[in-house]
N, C-alpha and C positions, 0 to 999 in steps of 0.2 A: 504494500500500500504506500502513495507516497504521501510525503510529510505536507502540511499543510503551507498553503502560500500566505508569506507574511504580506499584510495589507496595509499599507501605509497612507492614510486622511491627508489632507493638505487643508488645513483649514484656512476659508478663504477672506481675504480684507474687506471691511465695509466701508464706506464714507456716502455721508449725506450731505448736499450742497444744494443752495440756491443759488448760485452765483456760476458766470460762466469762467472754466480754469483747469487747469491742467489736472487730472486727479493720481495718473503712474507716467511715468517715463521710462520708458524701453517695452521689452515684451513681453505679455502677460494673457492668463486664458480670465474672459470675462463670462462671468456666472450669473450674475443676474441683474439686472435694470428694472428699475420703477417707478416713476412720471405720479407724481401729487401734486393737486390743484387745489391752494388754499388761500380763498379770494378773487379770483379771476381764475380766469383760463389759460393752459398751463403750455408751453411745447420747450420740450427737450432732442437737442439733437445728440446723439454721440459719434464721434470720431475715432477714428485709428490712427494718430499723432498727436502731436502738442500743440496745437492749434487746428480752427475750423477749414483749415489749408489739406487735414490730411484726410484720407480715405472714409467715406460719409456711411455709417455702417445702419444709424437706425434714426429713428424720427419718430416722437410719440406727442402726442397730442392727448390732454385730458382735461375736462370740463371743469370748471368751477367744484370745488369741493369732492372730487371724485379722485380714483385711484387708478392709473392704469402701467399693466406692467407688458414687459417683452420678456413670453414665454419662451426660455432657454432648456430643451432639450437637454442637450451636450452644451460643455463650454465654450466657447469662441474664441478663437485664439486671432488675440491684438500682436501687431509686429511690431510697431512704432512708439506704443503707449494709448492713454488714454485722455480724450477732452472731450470736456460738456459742456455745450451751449445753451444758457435757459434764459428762455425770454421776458423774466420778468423775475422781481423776489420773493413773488407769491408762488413760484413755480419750486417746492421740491426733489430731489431726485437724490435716486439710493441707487448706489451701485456696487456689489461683491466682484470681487477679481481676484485671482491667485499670480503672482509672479512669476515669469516663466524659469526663473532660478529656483523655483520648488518643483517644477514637473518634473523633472527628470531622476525618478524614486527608483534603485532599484531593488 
Protein backbone atom coordinates (compact mmCIF):
# COMPACT_ATOMS: atom_id res chain seq x y z
CA UNK A 1 0.00 0.00 0.00
CA UNK A 2 1.47 3.33 -0.56
CA UNK A 3 2.01 5.87 2.19
CA UNK A 4 -0.10 8.73 2.04
CA UNK A 5 0.57 12.13 0.08
CA UNK A 6 1.40 14.97 2.22
CA UNK A 7 -0.96 17.87 1.52
CA UNK A 8 0.39 21.15 1.83
CA UNK A 9 -2.61 24.46 2.21
CA UNK A 10 -1.32 27.63 1.10
CA UNK A 11 -3.29 29.97 2.87
CA UNK A 12 -4.37 32.76 0.86
CA UNK A 13 -3.87 36.89 1.57
CA UNK A 14 -6.95 39.13 1.88
CA UNK A 15 -7.15 42.99 1.48
CA UNK A 16 -10.00 45.20 1.30
CA UNK A 17 -9.87 48.43 -0.59
CA UNK A 18 -11.90 51.27 -1.60
CA UNK A 19 -9.48 53.13 -3.33
CA UNK A 20 -7.88 52.49 -6.61
CA UNK A 21 -3.92 50.91 -6.06
CA UNK A 22 -1.65 48.55 -6.46
CA UNK A 23 -2.72 45.46 -4.01
CA UNK A 24 0.65 42.44 -5.16
CA UNK A 25 3.49 43.03 -7.25
CA UNK A 26 4.86 40.28 -9.38
CA UNK A 27 3.19 36.95 -9.71
CA UNK A 28 0.51 35.42 -7.97
CA UNK A 29 -2.66 32.99 -8.26
CA UNK A 30 -5.99 35.05 -7.56
CA UNK A 31 -8.64 33.32 -5.41
CA UNK A 32 -11.33 35.36 -5.07
CA UNK A 33 -12.84 38.90 -5.81
CA UNK A 34 -15.86 40.68 -4.53
CA UNK A 35 -17.57 44.05 -5.67
CA UNK A 36 -19.64 45.84 -2.47
CA UNK A 37 -21.92 48.78 -3.14
CA UNK A 38 -22.26 50.89 -0.12
CA UNK A 39 -24.00 54.10 -1.18
CA UNK A 40 -24.02 54.23 -4.73
CA UNK A 41 -23.36 52.07 -7.20
CA UNK A 42 -20.26 50.30 -7.31
CA UNK A 43 -17.60 49.07 -10.57
CA UNK A 44 -14.42 47.50 -9.81
CA UNK A 45 -12.06 46.70 -12.54
CA UNK A 46 -9.03 44.37 -11.94
CA UNK A 47 -5.96 44.01 -13.72
CA UNK A 48 -2.90 41.88 -14.25
CA UNK A 49 -0.07 44.62 -13.54
CA UNK A 50 0.46 47.77 -11.42
CA UNK A 51 -1.41 49.85 -13.05
CA UNK A 52 -4.82 50.09 -15.30
CA UNK A 53 -2.17 49.81 -18.23
CA UNK A 54 -1.99 46.09 -17.75
CA UNK A 55 -3.88 43.12 -18.89
CA UNK A 56 -7.96 43.87 -18.12
CA UNK A 57 -8.83 40.58 -16.56
CA UNK A 58 -12.53 41.29 -14.84
CA UNK A 59 -15.05 44.16 -14.42
CA UNK A 60 -17.98 43.92 -11.84
CA UNK A 61 -20.51 46.11 -11.49
CA UNK A 62 -22.93 46.05 -8.35
CA UNK A 63 -25.99 48.06 -7.22
CA UNK A 64 -26.35 50.23 -4.46
CA UNK A 65 -26.04 48.34 -1.26
CA UNK A 66 -25.77 44.84 -2.86
CA UNK A 67 -22.82 42.25 -3.04
CA UNK A 68 -21.53 40.90 -6.20
CA UNK A 69 -18.71 38.41 -6.47
CA UNK A 70 -16.51 36.75 -9.42
CA UNK A 71 -17.15 33.19 -9.17
CA UNK A 72 -13.51 31.48 -9.10
CA UNK A 73 -13.46 27.87 -9.84
CA UNK A 74 -9.74 27.37 -9.80
CA UNK A 75 -7.32 30.10 -9.19
CA UNK A 76 -6.17 32.46 -11.75
CA UNK A 77 -2.82 32.95 -12.19
CA UNK A 78 -1.60 36.93 -12.40
CA UNK A 79 1.84 37.29 -14.11
CA UNK A 80 2.55 40.84 -13.45
CA UNK A 81 0.63 41.42 -10.09
CA UNK A 82 -2.22 42.98 -9.13
CA UNK A 83 -4.51 46.49 -9.57
CA UNK A 84 -7.82 47.67 -8.63
CA UNK A 85 -9.65 50.33 -10.17
CA UNK A 86 -12.84 51.45 -8.14
CA UNK A 87 -14.89 54.12 -9.08
CA UNK A 88 -15.85 55.60 -6.36
CA UNK A 89 -15.34 55.22 -2.11
CA UNK A 90 -18.43 53.88 -1.64
CA UNK A 91 -17.33 51.05 -3.85
CA UNK A 92 -15.74 48.10 -1.60
CA UNK A 93 -13.62 45.26 -3.00
CA UNK A 94 -12.05 42.09 -1.26
CA UNK A 95 -9.67 40.26 -3.00
CA UNK A 96 -7.79 36.71 -1.77
CA UNK A 97 -4.41 35.84 -3.72
CA UNK A 98 -1.62 33.49 -2.83
CA UNK A 99 1.97 34.53 -4.18
CA UNK A 100 3.29 32.75 -6.76
CA UNK A 101 6.46 32.20 -4.39
CA UNK A 102 4.04 29.61 -2.39
CA UNK A 103 2.87 27.60 -5.40
CA UNK A 104 5.59 25.61 -5.90
CA UNK A 105 4.93 22.94 -2.63
CA UNK A 106 6.54 19.94 -3.09
Amino acid sequence: MEEPQRVCLCPAHAELTNISRVIHKGPCLVTGFCVCADGANGVANLYDGENALGDHKCRIAALDSTTFPWNLTHPVDFDKGIFIDVNVATTFVTICYIPESWKDFA
